[in-house]
N, C-alpha and C positions, 0 to 999 in steps of 0.2 A: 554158631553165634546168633543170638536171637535178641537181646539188650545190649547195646555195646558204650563201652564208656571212652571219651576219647580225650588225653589232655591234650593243652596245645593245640584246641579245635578250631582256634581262628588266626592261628601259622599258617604259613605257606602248605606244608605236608601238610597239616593237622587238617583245614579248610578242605585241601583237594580230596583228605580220606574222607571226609563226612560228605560229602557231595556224591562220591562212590558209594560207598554203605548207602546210602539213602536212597541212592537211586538203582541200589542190589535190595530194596524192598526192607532193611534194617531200621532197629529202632534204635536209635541214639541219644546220648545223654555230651553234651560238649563243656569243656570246661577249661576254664583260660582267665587270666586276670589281666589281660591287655595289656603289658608291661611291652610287648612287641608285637602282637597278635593285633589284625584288622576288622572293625567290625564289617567294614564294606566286603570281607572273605565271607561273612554269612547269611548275607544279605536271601539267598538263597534257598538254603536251609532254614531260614528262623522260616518261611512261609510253609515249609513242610510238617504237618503234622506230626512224623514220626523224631521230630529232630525237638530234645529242649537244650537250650544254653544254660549254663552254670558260671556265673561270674567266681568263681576264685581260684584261693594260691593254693600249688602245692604244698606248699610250707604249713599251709596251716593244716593239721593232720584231722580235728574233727570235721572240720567242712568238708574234704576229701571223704568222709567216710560216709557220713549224709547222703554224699551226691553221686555216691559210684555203688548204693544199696541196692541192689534187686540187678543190676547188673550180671552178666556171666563172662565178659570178656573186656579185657585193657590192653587199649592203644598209648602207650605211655612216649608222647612225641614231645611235652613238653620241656624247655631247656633254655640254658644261656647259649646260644651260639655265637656271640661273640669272642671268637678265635683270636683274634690281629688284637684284641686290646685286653687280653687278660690280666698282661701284667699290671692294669693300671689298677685293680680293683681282684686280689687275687680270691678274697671271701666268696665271688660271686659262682665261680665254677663247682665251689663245693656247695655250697647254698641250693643255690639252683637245678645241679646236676645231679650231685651224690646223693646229699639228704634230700630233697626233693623224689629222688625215688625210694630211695628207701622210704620214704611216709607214702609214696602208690602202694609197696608191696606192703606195710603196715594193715593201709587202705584194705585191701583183698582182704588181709587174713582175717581180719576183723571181719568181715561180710560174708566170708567165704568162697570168693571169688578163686578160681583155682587155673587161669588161662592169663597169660601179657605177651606182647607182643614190646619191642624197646627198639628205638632209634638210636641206636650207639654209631658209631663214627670210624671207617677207615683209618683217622688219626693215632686211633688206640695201637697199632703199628709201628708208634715213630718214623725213625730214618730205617725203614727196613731193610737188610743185606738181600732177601731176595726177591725178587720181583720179576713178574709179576707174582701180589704177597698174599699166599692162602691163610684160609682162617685158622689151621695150626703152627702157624709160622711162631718161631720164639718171639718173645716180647725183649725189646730192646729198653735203654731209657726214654720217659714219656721224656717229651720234649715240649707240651704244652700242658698249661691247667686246663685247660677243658677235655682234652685226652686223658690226661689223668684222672678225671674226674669220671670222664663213660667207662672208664674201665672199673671203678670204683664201684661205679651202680650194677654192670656187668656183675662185679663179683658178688653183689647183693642179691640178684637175681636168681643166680647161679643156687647160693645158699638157702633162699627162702625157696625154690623150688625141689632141693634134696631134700631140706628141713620140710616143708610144707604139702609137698606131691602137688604144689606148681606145676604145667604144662608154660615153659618161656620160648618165645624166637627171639632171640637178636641180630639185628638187622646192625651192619657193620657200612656205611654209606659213604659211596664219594659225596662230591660237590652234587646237590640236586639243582636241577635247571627249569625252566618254565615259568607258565603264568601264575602269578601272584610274588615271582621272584621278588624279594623286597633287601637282598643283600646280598654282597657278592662283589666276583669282576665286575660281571658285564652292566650291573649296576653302578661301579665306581667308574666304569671307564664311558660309559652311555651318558653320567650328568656334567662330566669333565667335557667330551664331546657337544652336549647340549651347552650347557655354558659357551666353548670357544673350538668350534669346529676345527681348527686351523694349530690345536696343539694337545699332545697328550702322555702324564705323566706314568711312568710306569715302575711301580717296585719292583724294585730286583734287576738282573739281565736279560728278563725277556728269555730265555731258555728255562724256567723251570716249566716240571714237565705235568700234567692233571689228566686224570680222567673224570668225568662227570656222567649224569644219568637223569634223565630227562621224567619230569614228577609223573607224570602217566606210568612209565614202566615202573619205577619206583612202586607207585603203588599196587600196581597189579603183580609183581615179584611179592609182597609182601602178604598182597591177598590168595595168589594162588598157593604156596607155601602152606600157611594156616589151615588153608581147605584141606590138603595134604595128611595134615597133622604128623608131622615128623618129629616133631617133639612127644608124643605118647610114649614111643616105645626106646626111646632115647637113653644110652647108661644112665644119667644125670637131671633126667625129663626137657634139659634144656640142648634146642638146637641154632647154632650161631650159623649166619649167612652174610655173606661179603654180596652187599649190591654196587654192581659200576658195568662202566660198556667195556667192552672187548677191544677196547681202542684207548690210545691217551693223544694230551697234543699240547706241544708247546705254547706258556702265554701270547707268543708273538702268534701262533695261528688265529688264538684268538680275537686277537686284537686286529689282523686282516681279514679273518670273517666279517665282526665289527663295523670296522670303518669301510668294506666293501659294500656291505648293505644299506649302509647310512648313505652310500657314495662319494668319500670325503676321504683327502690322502696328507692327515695332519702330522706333523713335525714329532717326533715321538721321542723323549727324552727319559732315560733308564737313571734309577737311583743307583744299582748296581750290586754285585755280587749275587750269592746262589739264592737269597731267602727275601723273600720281601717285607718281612718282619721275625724278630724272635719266635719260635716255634712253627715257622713257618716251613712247612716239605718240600726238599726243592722236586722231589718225584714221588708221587699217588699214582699207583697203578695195581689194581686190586686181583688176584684173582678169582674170577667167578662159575668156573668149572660145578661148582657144589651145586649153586640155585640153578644155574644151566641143564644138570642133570635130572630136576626134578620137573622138567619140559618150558620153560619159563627165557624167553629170548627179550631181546630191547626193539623197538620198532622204530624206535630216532636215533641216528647219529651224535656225536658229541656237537658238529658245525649244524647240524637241523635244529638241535635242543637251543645251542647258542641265540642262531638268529629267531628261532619261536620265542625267545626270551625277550631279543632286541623291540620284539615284536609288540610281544604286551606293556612294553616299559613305555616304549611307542604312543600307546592306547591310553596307558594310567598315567600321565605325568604327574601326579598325586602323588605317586610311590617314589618317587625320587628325594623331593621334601620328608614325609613323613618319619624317617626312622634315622 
């Protein structure tokens, strides 16, 4: 990778990859239309020479092409990640997710870009029978638009890398945790706590079950992989990866994590039942044997990532309002 193109550069992931790459000696091109994306993520980056921003949409396919020219490699992390409210607005997961990458891979062909890398989602799953769920596991029904949606651009990936000698990774992701967190639990349960110490509401029973994976290993699974290159010699040129920890942990852990570190023992009141909203999993637990195999371990806990998270929410009271 010697040019590297990153959507979604001023996202949570998007932000912490260009900080990496950058400071792995790389030249990068970022691009993001701040629909969720923070500029204070780049604050960092725009001082570095090798870093330029690109203010737009995926959607619009010739600015895409423009801005991703001379490039040799795509970080394609941009997306709607709003899960909990899809129904309200269901256009947005195909908009955003499906055709939004399909105009990345458009993007390539057109320039001849022949390398992506994609943040697809655990979700794509649904309600798995087996678990912990590897990445050949049958596909059940999607249970959410946005899962439907990564799998959508999966299968576009898939396609334009047989059709086009494409080299793809897909990265299949629990819940990412860490600094720049700006959505989530431990963001809805951190401003409920900051608002009124002394109460806190919880969807669902409090027994559904997650794993998470904290954005540092996140990203170095995705970078050490790539360095690999296990997608060259691949049937299909594309190789898919489940990233998550080797661990999961009930809401209620987290939520004792939480309020342990805040040190505050509030009244906690459960909405109830298995799901905390329509499409919602009551158990993510990935298996990660694959990326494991190719020497790539986690170095934070699911409770280390949690309170590193509490931690920076701490720091940025900004991020609480902002989204």
């Amino acid at each position: 990778m010697d040019k590297i193109f990153v959507t979604g550069a001023a996202g949570f992931i998007g932000s912490n990859l260009v900080d990496r790459l950058l400071k792995d000696g790389k030249t990068v091109v970022g691009f993001d239309n701040f629909s969720t994306g923070q500029n204070e993520f780049l604050v960092g980056a725009l001082k570095n020479p090798n870093f330029k921003l690109v203010n737009g949409d995926c959607l619009d396919l010739p600015a895409l092409i423009k801005a991703m020219a001379g490039c040799d490699f795509i970080f394609h992390l941009a997306a709607n990640a709003d899960v909990r409210f899809g129904l309200d607005h269901p256009g947005k997961d195909f908009q955003q997710n499906a055709f939004a990458s399909f105009n990345v891979l458009e993007g390539m062909r057109v320039n001849g870009i022949k390398r992506i890398a994609f943040s697809s989602t655990g979700s794509v799953y649904g309600e798995a029978e087996m678990i912990p769920t590897p990445e050949n596991a049958p596909f059940p029904i999607q249970t959410s638009l946005y899962a439907a949606s990564k799998l959508a651009a999966e299968g576009f990936i898939h396609a334009y890398c047989e059709g086009y000698g494409f080299e793809g990774y897909i990265f299949r992701f629990v819940s990412i945790l860490g600094e720049r967190y700006t959505h989530g639990h431990v963001l809805d349960f951190y401003k409920q706590l900051h608002a009124n110490p002394e109460k806190l509401k919880i969807l669902g029973d409090g027994t559904q079950r997650k794993s998470y994976l904290y954005i540092g290993d996140c990203i170095e699974a995705m970078l050490h992989v790539i360095k690999q290159g296990t997608a060259k010699n691949a049937k299909h040129h594309v190789e898919t990866y489940n990233l998550g920890a080797e661990e999961f942990c009930q809401v209620n852990d987290s939520v004792g994590w939480i309020c342990a570190a805040l040190g505050i023992k509030p009244k906690l009141e459960y909405s109830g039942g298995k799901r905390g909203w329509v499409g919602d999993n009551p158990f993510i637990f990935l298996d990660t044997k694959k990326v494991r195999a190719t020497g790539w371990k986690t170095t934070l806990t699911i409770e280390q990532g949690i309170v590193r998270t509490l931690k920076w929410l701490q720091e940025n009271q900004w991020a609480l309002e902002r989204r």
